[in-house]
C-alpha positions in Angstrom: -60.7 -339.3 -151.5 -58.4 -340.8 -149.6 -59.1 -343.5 -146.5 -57.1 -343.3 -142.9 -57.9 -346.4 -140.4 -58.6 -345.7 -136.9 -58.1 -347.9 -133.7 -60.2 -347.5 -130.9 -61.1 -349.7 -127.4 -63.2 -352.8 -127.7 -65.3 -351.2 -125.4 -65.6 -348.2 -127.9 -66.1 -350.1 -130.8 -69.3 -352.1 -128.8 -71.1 -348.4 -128.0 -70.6 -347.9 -131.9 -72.1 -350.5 -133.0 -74.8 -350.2 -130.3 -75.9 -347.1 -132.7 -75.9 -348.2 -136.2 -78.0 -345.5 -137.3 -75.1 -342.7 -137.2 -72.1 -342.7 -139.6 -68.9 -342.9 -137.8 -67.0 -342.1 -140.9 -68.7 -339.0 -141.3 -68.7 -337.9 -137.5 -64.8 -338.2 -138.0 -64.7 -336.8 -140.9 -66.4 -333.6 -139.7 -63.8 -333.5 -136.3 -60.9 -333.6 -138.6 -62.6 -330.8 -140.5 -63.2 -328.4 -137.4 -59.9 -329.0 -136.2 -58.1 -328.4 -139.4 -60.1 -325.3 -139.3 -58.8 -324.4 -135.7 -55.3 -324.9 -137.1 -55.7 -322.8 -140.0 -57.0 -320.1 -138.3 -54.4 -320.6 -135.0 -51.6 -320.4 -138.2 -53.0 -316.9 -139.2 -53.0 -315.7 -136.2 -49.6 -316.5 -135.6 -48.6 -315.5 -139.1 -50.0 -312.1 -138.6 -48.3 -311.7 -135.1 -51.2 -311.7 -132.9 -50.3 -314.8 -131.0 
């Protein structure tokens, strides 16, 4: 798998660690996901001329 580095606020980073009990990595993970999945599915629609 491969690894990507993020940079957010100091003040966002403080709130995160505030809640140790979720996993950023995998909150992120599933964003990139569902907007791939936007983009895939904005592509076919263009592809198949309905945009």
């Amino acid at each position: 798998m491969a690894a990507i580095t993020i940079a957010v606020s100091e003040k966002e980073k403080k709130f995160m660690d505030e809640h140790p009990e979720i996993k950023w990595s995998e909150v992120l993970r599933n964003a990139i996901l569902h907007k791939l999945e936007q983009l895939k599915k904005f592509e076919e629609l263009v592809k198949r001329g309905e945009l």
